[in-house]
MARSE-540091 format. One record per residue (C-alpha): y, z, x; residue in one letter. Coordinates in Angstrom, 2 decimals, always signed. Last residue first. Layout:
N
NODE     north        up      east   r
NODE         Y         Z         X   A
...
***
This chain:
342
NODE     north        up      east   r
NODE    +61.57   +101.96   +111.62   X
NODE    +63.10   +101.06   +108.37   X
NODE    +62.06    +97.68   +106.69   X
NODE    +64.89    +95.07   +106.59   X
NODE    +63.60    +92.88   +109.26   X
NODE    +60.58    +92.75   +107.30   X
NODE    +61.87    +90.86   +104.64   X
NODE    +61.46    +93.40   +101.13   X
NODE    +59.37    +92.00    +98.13   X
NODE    +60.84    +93.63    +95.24   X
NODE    +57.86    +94.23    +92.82   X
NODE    +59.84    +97.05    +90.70   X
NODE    +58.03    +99.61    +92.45   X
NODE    +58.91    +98.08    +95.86   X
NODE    +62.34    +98.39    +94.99   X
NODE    +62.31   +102.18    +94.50   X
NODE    +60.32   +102.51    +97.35   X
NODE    +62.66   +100.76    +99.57   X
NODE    +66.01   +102.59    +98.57   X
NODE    +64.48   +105.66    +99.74   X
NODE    +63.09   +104.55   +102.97   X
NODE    +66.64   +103.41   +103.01   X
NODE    +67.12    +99.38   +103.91   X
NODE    +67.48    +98.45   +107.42   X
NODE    +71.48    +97.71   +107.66   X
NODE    +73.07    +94.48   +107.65   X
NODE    +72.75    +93.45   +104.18   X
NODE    +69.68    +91.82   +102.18   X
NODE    +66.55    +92.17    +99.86   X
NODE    +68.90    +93.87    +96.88   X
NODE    +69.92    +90.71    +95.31   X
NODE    +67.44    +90.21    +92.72   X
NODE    +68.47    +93.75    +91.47   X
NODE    +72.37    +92.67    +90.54   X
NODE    +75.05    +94.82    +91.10   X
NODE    +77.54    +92.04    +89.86   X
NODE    +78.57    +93.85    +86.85   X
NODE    +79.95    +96.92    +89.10   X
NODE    +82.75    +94.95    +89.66   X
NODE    +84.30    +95.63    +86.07   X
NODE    +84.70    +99.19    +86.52   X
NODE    +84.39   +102.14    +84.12   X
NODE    +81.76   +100.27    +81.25   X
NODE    +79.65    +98.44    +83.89   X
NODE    +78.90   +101.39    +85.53   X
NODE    +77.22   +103.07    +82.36   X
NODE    +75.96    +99.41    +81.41   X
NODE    +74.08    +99.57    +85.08   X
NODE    +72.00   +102.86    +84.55   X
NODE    +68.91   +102.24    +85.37   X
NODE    +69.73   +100.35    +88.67   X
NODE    +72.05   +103.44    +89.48   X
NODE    +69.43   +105.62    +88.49   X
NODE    +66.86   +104.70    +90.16   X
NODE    +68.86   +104.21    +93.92   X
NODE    +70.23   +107.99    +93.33   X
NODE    +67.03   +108.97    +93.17   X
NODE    +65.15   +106.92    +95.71   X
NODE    +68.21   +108.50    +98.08   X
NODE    +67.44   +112.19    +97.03   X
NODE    +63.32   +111.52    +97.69   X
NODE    +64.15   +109.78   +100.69   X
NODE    +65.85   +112.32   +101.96   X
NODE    +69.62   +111.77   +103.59   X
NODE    +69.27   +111.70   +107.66   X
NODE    +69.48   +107.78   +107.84   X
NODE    +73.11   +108.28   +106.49   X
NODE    +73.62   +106.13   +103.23   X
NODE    +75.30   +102.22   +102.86   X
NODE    +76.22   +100.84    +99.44   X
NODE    +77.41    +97.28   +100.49   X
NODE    +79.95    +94.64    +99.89   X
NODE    +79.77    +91.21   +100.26   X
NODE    +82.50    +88.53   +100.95   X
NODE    +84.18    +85.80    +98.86   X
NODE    +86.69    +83.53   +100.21   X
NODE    +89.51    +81.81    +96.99   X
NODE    +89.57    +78.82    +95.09   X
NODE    +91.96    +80.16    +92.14   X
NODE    +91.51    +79.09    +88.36   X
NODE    +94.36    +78.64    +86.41   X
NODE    +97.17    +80.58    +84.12   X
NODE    +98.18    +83.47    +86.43   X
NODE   +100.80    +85.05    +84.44   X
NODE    +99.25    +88.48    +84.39   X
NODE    +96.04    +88.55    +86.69   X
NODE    +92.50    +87.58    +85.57   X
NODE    +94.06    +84.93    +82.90   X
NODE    +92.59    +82.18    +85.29   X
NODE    +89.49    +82.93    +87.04   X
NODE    +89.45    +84.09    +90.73   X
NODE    +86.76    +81.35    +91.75   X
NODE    +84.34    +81.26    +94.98   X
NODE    +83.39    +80.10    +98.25   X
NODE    +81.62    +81.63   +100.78   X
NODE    +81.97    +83.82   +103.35   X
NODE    +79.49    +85.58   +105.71   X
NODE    +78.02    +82.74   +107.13   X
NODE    +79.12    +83.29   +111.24   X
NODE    +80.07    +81.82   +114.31   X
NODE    +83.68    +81.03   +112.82   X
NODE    +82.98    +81.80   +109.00   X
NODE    +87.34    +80.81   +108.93   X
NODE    +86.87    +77.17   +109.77   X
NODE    +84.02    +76.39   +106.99   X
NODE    +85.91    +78.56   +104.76   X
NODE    +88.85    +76.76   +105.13   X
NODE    +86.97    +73.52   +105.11   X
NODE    +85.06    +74.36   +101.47   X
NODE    +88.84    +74.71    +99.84   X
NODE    +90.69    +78.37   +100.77   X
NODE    +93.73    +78.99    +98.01   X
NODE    +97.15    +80.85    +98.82   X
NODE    +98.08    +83.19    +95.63   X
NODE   +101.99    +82.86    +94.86   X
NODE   +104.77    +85.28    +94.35   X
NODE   +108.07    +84.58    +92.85   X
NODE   +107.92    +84.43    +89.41   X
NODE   +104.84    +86.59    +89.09   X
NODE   +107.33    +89.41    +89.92   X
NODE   +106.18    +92.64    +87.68   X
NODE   +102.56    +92.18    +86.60   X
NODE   +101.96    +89.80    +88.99   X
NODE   +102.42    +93.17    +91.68   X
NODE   +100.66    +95.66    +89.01   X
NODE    +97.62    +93.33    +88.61   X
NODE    +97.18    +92.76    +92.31   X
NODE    +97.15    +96.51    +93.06   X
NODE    +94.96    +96.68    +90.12   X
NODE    +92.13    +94.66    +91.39   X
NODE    +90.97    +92.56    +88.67   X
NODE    +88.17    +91.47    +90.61   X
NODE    +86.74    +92.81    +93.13   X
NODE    +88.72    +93.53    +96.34   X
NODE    +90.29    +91.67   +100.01   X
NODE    +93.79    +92.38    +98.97   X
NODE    +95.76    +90.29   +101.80   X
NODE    +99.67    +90.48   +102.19   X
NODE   +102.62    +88.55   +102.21   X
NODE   +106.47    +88.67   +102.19   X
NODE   +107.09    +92.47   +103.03   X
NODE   +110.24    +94.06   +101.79   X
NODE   +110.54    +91.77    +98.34   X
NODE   +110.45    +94.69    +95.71   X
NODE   +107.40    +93.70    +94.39   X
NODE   +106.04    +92.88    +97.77   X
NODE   +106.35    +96.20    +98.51   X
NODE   +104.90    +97.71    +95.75   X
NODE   +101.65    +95.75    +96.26   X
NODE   +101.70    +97.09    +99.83   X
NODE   +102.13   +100.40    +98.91   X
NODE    +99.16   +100.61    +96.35   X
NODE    +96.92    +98.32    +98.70   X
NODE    +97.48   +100.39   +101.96   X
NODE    +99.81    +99.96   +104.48   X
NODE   +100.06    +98.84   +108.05   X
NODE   +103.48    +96.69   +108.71   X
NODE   +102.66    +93.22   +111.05   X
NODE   +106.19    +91.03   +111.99   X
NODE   +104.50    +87.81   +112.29   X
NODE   +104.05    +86.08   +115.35   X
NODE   +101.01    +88.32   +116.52   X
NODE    +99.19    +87.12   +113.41   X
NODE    +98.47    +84.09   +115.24   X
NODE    +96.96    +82.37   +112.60   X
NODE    +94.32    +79.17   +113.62   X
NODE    +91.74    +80.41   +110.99   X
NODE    +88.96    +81.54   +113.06   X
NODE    +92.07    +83.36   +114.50   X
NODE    +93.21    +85.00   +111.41   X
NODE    +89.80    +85.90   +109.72   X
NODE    +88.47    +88.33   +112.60   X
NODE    +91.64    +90.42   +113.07   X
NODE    +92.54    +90.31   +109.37   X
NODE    +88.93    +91.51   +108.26   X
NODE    +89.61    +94.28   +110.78   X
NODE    +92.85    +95.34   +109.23   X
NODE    +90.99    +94.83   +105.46   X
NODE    +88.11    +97.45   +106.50   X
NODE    +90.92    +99.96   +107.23   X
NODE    +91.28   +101.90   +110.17   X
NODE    +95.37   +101.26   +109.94   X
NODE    +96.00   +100.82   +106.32   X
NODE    +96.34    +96.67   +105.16   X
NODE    +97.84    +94.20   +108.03   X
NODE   +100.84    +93.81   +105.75   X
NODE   +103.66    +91.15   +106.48   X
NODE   +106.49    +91.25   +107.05   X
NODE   +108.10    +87.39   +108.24   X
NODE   +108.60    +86.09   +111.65   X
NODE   +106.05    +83.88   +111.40   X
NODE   +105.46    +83.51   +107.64   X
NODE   +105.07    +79.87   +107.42   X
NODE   +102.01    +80.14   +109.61   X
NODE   +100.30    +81.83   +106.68   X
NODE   +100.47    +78.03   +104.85   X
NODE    +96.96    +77.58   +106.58   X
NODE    +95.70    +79.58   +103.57   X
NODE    +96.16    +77.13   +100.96   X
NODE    +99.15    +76.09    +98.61   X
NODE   +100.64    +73.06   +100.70   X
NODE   +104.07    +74.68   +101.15   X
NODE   +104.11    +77.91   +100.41   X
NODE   +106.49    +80.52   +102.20   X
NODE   +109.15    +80.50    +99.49   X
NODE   +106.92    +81.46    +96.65   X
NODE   +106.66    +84.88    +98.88   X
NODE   +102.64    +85.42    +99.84   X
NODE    +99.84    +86.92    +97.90   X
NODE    +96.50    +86.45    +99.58   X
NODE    +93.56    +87.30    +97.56   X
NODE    +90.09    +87.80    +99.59   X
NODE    +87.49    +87.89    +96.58   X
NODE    +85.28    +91.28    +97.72   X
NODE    +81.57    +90.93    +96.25   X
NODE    +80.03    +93.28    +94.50   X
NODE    +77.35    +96.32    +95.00   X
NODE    +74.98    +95.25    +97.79   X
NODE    +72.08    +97.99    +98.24   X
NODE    +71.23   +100.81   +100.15   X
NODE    +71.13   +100.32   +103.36   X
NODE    +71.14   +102.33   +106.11   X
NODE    +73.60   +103.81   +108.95   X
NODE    +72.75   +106.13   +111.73   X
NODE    +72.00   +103.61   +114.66   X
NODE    +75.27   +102.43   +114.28   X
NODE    +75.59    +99.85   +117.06   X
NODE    +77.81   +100.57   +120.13   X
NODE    +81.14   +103.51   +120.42   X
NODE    +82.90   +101.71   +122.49   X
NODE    +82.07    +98.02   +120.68   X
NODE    +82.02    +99.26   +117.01   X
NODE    +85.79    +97.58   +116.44   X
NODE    +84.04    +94.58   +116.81   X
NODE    +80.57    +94.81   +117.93   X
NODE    +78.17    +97.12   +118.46   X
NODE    +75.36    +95.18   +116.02   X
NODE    +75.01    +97.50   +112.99   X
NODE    +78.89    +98.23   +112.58   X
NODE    +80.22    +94.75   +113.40   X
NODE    +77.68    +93.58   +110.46   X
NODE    +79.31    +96.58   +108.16   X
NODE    +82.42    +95.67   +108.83   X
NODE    +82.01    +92.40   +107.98   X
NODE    +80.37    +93.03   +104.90   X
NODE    +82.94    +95.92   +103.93   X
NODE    +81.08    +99.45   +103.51   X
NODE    +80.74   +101.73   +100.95   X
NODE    +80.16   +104.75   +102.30   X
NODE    +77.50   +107.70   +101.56   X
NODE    +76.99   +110.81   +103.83   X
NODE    +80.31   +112.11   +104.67   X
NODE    +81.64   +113.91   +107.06   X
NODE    +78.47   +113.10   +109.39   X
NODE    +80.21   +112.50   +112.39   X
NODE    +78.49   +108.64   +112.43   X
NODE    +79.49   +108.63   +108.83   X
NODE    +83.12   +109.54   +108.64   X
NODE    +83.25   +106.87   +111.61   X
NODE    +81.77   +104.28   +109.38   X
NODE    +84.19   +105.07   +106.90   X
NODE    +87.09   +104.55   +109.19   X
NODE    +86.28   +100.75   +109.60   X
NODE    +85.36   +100.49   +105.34   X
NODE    +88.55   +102.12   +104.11   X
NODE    +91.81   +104.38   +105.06   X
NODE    +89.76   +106.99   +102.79   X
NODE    +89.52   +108.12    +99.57   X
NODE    +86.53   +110.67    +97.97   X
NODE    +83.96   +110.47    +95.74   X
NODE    +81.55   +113.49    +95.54   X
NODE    +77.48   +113.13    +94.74   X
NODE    +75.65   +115.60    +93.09   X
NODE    +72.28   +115.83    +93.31   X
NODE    +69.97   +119.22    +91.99   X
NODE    +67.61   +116.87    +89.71   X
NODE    +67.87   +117.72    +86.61   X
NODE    +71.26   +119.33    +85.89   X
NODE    +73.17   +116.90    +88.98   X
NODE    +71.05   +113.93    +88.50   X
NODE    +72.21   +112.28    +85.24   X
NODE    +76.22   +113.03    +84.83   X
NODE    +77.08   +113.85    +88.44   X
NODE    +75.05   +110.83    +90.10   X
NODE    +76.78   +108.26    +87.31   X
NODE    +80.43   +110.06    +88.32   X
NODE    +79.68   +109.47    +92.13   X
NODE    +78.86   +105.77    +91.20   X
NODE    +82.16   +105.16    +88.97   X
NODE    +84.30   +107.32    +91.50   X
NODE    +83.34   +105.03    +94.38   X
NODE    +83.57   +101.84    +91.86   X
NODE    +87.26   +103.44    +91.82   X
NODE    +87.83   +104.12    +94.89   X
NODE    +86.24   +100.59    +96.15   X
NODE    +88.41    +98.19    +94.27   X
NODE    +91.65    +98.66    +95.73   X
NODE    +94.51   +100.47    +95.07   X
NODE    +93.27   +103.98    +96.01   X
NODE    +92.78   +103.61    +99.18   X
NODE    +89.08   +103.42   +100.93   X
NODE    +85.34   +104.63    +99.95   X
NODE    +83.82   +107.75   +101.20   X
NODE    +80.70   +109.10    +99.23   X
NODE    +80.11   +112.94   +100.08   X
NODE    +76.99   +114.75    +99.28   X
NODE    +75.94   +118.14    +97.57   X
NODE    +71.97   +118.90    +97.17   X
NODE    +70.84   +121.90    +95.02   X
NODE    +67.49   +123.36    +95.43   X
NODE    +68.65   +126.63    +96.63   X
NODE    +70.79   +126.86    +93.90   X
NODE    +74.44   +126.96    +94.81   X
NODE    +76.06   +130.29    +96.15   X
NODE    +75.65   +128.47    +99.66   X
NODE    +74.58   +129.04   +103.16   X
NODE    +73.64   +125.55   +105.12   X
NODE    +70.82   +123.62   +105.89   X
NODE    +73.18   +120.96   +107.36   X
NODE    +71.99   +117.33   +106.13   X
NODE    +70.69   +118.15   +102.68   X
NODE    +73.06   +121.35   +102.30   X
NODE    +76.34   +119.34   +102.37   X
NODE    +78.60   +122.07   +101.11   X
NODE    +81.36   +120.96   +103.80   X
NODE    +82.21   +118.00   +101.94   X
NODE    +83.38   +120.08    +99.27   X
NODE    +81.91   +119.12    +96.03   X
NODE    +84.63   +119.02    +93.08   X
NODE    +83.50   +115.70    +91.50   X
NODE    +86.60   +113.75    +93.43   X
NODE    +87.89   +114.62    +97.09   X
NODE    +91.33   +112.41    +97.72   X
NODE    +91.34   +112.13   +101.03   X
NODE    +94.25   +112.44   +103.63   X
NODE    +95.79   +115.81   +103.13   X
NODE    +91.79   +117.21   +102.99   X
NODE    +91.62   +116.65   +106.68   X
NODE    +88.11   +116.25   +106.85   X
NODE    +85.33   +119.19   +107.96   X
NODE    +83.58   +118.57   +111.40   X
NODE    +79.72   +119.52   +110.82   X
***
């Protein structure tokens, strides 16, 4: 197994990702019985670090003593790279971006040299990710998306190369009529790019997270005055879908951000808890109990985690875990056949 450039990823729980015994059979002083994994997630900015932290934390706390599971957290450029960390088995968990997660079962995308991800399962959808464009107060004119044009020539951030928020861009932007090509494109993550539109270097950016995400909180935080969200109504989402229904529309509340005092009509899209095909079933049904027995403790470190919701489960991409299945069917889940592993 390839080890990960440890200058790059932040590795949480204190399981290297090389001490993956479930996959690679390896040596270790660990317990025979003992199973270490690696959950990738994105920058630490967004939402998914810290929900990745939340979940890895859970598996450490009940499953680790009594069960042999442990489950590390660990940063990456986000949902496009993670899929790669998968496929070369450097880590074993990812959350995963809806779209990227579609492109990543069907070949397409950013997935079309490499074709679909036969590898990749489901687990479950965690929350959903409330696309939040932040432009300069100077570049708004009508106060919804289509006002991006008004930044042609301007910075602005394409999120971290690899990132699940670049390829979100190069979807969204032309079902939307943007040529992003026109504007002058940086690559950073959420934490820089909030900081630089603090200090007035780039004049718009994207933070596709759950809410509150604190990149968004520091940058209102700090120069509300001068930065605006951009809002989506039912035809912006209608034009931005293109072929497909993965957005819909939804509500950052007011009061969610400093200084933001109403409501914002923003795109939603789904996230997902995705696991290597090659994890055991009895490891994966594990992990699957206890996070849906253990909501309140996930509820508590990140407010995202609240829309983890049971009823949901029977959907995503991916074929479900076998793992993940008989968990649900237990609980009287009825599961569509297409989502059924083969």
């Amino acid at each position: 197994m390839k080890r990960f450039s440890m200058r790059r990823r932040t590795l949480v729980g204190g399981a290297a990702a090389a001490t993956v015994l479930a996959t690679t059979g390896g040596a270790s002083a660990q317990p025979a019985a003992a199973r270490s994994f690696v959950l990738t997630t994105a920058t630490t900015g967004g939402t998914y670090y810290p929900v990745g932290v939340a979940l890895a934390t859970l598996v450490k706390v009940k499953l680790q003593a009594s069960k042999g599971i442990d489950v590390s957290a660990i940063s990456s450029a986000g949902s496009t790279e993670n899929v790669k960390l998968m496929r070369e088995n450097q880590a074993q968990f990812a959350i995963l971006q809806g779209l990227v997660a579609q492109f990543a079962a069907t070949g397409e995308g950013p997935f079309k040299d490499v074709g679909p991800q036969k590898n990749i399962r489901g687990i479950t959808p965690l929350w959903y990710n409330y696309s939040q464009f932040v432009v300069d107060s100077s570049a708004v004119k009508t106060g919804r998306i289509g006002d991006l044009v008004n930044l042609y020539g301007k910075k602005y951030s394409m999120g971290a190369r690899g990132s699940g928020l670049e390829t979100m861009h190069l979807w969204l932007f032309p079902n939307l009529g943007i040529d992003y090509t026109k504007m002058d494109l940086v690559y950073q993550g959420y934490g820089p790019s909030s900081e630089s539109l603090q200090n007035g270097t780039i004049q718009g950016t994207n933070f596709e997270a759950g809410l509150p995400t604190g990149a968004v909180t520091q940058a209102f935080a700090r120069a509300a005055n001068r930065l605006k969200f951009l809002e989506f109504n039912g035809e912006d989402i209608k034009k931005a879908n293109g072929t497909t229904d993965l957005l819909s529309l939804a509500k950052i509340p007011a009061n969610t951000y400093p200084n933001q005092t109403a409501d914002v009509s923003t795109a939603v899209l789904p996230n997902f808890l995705a696991v290597n095909a090659s994890v055991p079933e009895a490891d994966v049904y594990e992990i699957t109990k206890t996070i849906f027995e253990n909501l309140p403790f996930l509820n508590n470190i990140h407010g995202a985690t609240k829309e983890i919701d049971l009823k949901r489960v029977a959907t995503g991409p991916f074929p479900l875990h076998p793992g993940a299945v008989k968990y649900y069917r237990e609980k009287g889940i009825e599961i569509p056949q297409r989502l059924l592993p083969t």
